[in-house]
C-alpha positions as CSV (number, residue, x, y, z in Angstrom):
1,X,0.0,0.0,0.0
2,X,3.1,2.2,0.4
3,X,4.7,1.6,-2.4
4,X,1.4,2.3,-4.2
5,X,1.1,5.7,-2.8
6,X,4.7,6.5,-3.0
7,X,4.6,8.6,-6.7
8,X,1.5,10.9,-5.0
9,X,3.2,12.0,-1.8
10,X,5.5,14.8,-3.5
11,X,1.4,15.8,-4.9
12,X,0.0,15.1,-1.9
13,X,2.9,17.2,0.1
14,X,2.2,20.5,-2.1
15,X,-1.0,20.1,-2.1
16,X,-1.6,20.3,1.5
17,X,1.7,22.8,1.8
18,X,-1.0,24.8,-0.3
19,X,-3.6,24.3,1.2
20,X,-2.6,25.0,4.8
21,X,-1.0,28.4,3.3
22,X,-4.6,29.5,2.2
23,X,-5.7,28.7,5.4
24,X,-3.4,30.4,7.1
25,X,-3.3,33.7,4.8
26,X,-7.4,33.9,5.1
27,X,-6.7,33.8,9.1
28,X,-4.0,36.7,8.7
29,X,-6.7,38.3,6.7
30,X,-9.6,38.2,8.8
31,X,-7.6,39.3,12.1
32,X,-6.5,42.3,9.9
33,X,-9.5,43.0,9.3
34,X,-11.2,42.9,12.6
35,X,-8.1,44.7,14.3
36,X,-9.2,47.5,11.7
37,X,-12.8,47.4,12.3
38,X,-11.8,47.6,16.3
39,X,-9.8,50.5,15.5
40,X,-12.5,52.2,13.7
41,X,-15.3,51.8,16.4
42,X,-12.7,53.1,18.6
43,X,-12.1,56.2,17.1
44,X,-16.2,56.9,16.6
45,X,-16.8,56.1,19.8
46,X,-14.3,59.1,20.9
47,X,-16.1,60.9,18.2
48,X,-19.3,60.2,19.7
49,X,-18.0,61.3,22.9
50,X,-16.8,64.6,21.9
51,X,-19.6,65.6,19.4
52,X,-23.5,65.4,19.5
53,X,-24.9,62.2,19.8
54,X,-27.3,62.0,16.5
55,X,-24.5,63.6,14.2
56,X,-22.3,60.5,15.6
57,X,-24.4,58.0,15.7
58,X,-25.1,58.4,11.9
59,X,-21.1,58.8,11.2
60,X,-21.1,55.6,12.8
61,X,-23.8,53.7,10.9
62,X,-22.2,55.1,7.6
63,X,-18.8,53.9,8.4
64,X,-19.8,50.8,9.8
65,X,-21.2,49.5,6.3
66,X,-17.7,50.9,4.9
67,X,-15.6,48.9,6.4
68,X,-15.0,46.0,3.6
69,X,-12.2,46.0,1.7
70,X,-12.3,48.8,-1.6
71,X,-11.1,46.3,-3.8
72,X,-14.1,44.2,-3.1
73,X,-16.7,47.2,-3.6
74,X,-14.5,47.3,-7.5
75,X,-14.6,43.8,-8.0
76,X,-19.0,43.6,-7.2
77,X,-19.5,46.6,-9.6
78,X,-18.1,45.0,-12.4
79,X,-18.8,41.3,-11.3
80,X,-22.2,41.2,-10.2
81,X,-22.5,37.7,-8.9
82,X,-20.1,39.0,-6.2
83,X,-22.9,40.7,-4.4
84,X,-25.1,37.7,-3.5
85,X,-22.1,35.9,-1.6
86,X,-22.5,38.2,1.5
87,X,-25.8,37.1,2.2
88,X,-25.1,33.5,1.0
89,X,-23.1,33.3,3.8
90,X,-25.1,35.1,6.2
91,X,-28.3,32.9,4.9
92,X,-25.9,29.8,5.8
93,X,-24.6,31.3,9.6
94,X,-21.2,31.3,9.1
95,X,-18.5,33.8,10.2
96,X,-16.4,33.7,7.2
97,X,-16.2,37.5,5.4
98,X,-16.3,37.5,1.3
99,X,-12.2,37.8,1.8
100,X,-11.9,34.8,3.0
101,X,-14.4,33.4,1.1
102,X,-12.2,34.3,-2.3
103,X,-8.8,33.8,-0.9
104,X,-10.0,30.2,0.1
105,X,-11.8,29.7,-3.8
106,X,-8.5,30.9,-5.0
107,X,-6.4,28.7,-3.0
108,X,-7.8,25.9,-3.3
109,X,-8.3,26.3,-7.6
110,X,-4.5,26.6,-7.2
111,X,-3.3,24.0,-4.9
112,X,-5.4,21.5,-7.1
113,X,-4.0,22.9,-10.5
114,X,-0.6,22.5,-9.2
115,X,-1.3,18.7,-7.8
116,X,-2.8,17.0,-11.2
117,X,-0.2,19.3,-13.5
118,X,2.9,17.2,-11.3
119,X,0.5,13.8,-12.1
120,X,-1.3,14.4,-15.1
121,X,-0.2,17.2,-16.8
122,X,-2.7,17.8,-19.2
123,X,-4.8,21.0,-19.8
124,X,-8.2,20.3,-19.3
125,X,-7.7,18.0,-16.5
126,X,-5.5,20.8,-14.7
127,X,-8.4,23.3,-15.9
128,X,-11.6,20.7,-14.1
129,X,-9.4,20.5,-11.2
130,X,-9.0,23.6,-10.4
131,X,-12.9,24.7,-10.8
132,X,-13.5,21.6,-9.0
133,X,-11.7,22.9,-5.9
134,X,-12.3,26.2,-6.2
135,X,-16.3,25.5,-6.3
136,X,-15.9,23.9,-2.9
137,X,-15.9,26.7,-0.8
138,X,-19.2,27.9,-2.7
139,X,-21.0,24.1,-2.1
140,X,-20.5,24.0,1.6
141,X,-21.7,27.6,1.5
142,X,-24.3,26.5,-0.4
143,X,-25.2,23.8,1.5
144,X,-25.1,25.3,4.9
145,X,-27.6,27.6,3.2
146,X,-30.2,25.4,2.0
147,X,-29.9,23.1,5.2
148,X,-30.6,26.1,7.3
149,X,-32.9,27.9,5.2
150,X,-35.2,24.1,5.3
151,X,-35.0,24.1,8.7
152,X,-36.1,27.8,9.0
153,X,-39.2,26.8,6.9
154,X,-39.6,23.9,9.1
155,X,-39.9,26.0,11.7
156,X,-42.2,28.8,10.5
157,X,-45.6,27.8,11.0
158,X,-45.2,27.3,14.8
159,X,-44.0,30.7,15.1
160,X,-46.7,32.0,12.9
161,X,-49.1,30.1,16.0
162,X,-47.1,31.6,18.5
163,X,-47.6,35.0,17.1
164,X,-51.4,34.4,16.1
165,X,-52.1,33.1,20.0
166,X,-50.0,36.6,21.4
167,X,-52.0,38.7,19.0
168,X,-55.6,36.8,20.0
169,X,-54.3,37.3,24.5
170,X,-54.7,40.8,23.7
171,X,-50.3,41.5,22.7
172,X,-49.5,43.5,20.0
173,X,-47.6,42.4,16.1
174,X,-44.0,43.7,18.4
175,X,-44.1,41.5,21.0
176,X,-45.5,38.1,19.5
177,X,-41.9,38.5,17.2
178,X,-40.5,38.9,20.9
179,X,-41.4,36.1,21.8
180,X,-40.7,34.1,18.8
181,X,-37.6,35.3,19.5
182,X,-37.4,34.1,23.2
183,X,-39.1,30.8,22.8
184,X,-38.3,29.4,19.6
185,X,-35.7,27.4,18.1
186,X,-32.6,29.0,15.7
187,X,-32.1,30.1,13.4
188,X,-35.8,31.1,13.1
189,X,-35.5,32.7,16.9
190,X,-32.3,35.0,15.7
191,X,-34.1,36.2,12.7
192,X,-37.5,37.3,14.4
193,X,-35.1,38.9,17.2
194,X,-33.5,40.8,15.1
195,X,-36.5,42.3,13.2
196,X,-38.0,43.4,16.9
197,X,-34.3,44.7,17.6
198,X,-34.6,46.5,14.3
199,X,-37.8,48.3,14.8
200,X,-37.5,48.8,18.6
201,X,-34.3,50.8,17.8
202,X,-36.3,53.2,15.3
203,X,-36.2,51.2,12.3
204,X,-39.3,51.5,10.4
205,X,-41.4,48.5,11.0
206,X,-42.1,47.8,7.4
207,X,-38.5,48.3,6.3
208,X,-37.7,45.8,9.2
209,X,-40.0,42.9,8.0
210,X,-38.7,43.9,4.4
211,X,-35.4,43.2,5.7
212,X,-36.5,39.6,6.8
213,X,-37.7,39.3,3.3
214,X,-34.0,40.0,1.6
215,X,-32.0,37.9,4.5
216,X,-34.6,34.7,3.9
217,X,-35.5,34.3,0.2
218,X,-38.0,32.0,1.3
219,X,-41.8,32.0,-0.7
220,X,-43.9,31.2,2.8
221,X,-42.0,34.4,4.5
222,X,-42.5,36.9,1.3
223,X,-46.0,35.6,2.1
224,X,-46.3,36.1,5.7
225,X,-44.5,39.5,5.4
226,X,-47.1,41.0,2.8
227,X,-49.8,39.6,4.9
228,X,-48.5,41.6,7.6
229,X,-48.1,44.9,5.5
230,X,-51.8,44.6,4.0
231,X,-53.0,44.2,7.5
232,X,-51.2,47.4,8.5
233,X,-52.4,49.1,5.9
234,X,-56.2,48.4,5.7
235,X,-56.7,46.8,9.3
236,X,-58.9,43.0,9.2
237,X,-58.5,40.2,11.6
238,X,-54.3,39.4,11.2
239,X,-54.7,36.8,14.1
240,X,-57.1,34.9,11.6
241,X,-54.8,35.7,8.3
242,X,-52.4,34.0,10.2
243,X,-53.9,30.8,11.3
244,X,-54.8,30.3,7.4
245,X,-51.0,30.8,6.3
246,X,-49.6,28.5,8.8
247,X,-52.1,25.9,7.7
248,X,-51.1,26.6,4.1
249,X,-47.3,26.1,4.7
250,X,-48.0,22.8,6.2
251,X,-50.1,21.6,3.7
252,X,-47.2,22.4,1.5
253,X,-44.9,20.5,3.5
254,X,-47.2,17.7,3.1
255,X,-47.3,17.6,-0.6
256,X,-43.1,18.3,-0.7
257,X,-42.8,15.0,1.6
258,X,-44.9,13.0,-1.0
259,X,-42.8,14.6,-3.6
260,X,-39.7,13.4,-2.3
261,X,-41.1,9.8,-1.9
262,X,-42.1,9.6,-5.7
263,X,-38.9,11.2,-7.3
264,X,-36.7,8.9,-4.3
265,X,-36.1,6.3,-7.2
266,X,-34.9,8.9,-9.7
267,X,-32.2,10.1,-7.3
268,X,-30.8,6.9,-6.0
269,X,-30.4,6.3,-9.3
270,X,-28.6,9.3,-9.7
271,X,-26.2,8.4,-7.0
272,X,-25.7,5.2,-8.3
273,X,-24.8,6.1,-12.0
274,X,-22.8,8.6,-10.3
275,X,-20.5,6.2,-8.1
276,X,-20.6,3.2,-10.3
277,X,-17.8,4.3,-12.9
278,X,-15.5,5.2,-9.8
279,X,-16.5,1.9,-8.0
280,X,-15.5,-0.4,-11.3
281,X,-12.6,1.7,-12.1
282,X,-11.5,1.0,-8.7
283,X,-11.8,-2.5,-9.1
284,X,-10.4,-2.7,-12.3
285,X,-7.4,-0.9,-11.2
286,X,-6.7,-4.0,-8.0
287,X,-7.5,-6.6,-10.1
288,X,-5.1,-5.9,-13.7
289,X,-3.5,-2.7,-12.9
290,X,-1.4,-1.9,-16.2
291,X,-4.9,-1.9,-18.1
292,X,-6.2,1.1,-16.3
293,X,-2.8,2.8,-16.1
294,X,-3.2,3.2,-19.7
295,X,-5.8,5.8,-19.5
296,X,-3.5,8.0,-17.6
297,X,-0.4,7.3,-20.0
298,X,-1.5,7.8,-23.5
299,X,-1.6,11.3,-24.3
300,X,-5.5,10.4,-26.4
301,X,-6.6,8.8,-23.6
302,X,-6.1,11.0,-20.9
303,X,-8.4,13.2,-22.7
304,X,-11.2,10.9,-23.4
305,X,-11.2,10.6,-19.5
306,X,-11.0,13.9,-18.7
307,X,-14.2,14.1,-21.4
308,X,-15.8,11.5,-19.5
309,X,-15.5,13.2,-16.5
310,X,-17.2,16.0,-17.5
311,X,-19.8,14.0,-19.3
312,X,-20.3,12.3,-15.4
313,X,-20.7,15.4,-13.8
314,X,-23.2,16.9,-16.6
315,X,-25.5,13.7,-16.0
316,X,-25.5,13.9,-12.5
317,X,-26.4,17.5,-12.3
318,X,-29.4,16.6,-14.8
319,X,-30.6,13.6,-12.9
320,X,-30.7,16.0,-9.8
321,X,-32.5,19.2,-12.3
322,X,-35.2,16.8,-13.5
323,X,-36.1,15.1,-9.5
324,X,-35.9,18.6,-8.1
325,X,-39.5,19.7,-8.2
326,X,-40.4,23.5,-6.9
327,X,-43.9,23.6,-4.8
């Protein structure tokens, strides 16, 4: 088993070598830039101290959404996919910033380039490689996102009761989100505490709940948020409007669980088309090694796997397009 792995260590060695530089260059970077936002509330705190309180307190807000990097602010105006990875990573509750976030993409694109260019130097293998490491960052993202965002939805129509039973006791819209925000579970609690934060510090209440809307792209919350705003605005029963949109979101929950029992089929049988190439090549390669090597020793060959590759990829990704049904 040694011997087998012997030719990957000096890949293996640069690649983690690279790997634990990006780490360690997105830590530099994210203690540079929290020593420099501490610095900054520093000085506006002295500011608000020696000037009037409203004239500092809005210097404050203002420099407080300036504090990312000017580079970034460049790179968003001419890139706009750029802008949606702030609150991709917000949506999914991590800490990372959208430096780190890019220094990791970038580092791992390049440690992975680097490792199949020492084994299999050809171009479009080097080229899949590195997109295929560099899009890891932006699946776990991406994954923490839609795990938390399905648990948020989970969540909603119990807070949506909660809320109806403190508006029917006689409480008003404020403090049933208060007490979503005491009693239920994250991250739906955070989010609901943070709108009452919101409007109890003088944001406007509607700007508040549109707030929720832009941090949870979620249908049922765009729903529960207009409610809210009609109600506002031309008065009705809300306790009521709410016991008939909770009831809605479950019954949608029950026809997504029967979904996901009729298309199960379709994708275990994406996984398994998926795995079964590796899984015989794997074989193959224990049982009459020299026949596999071939595909990574002639020059034609390593193409047509590199092509097949691809061609794996695409099929999965379709397999998952067509069993992935919106309700």
């Amino acid at each position: 088993m040694i011997d087998a792995l012997a030719p990957w260590m000096p890949t293996i060695m640069i690649f983690s070598a690279v790997a634990l530089a990006t780490v360690a260059t997105a830590l530099g970077v994210e203690w540079a830039l929290e020593l420099r936002q501490r610095r900054v509330v520093v000085r506006q705190l002295h500011a608000i101290s020696s000037s009037t309180a409203s004239s500092a307190a809005a210097a404050l807000f203002r420099d407080a959404a300036g504090v990312d990097a000017r580079w970034l602010e460049e790179l968003a105006a001419r890139v706009p996919q750029f802008r949606g990875i702030s609150g991709l990573i917000d949506r999914a509750g991590l800490s990372w910033t959208v430096q780190s976030f890019i220094i990791a993409t970038l580092g791992l694109a390049i440690a992975a380039g680097i490792g199949v260019a020492l084994v299999f130097p050809v171009g479009p293998a080097i080229l899949v490689a590195a997109l295929a490491a560099g899009a890891l960052p932006y699946a776990y993202v991406n994954h923490r996102a839609g795990r938390r965002m399905g648990l948020f939805e989970e969540q909603l129509p119990d807070a949506i009761d909660l809320i109806g039973r403190a508006m029917r006791a006689g409480h008003p819209l404020s403090a049933g989100l208060k007490m979503v925000g005491d009693e239920a579970l994250e991250p739906l609690a955070g989010e609901f505490r943070r709108v009452f934060e919101e409007q109890r510090f003088g944001m406007p209440f509607d700007e508040a709940l549109l707030g929720l809307c832009d941090r949870i792209p979620i249908t049922d919350v765009r729903i529960l948020v207009m409610a809210i705003m009609v109600q506002r605005e031309v008065g009705g029963n809300l306790a009521e409007v709410l016991d008939k949109i909770a009831y809605v979101i479950r019954q949608r929950f029950t026809i997504k669980r029967q979904i996901r029992v009729y298309t199960a089929q379709g994708r275990f049988s994406g996984v398994v088309l998926s795995l079964l190439p590796i899984g015989v090549g794997s074989a193959l390669f224990f049982i009459n090694r020299e026949y596999v090597v071939t595909l990574f020793v002639d020059p034609i060959a390593r193409y047509f796997l590199v092509f097949a590759v691809v061609l794996q990829l695409m099929g999965y990704l379709w397999i998952r397009r067509i069993v992935d049904i919106e309700i």
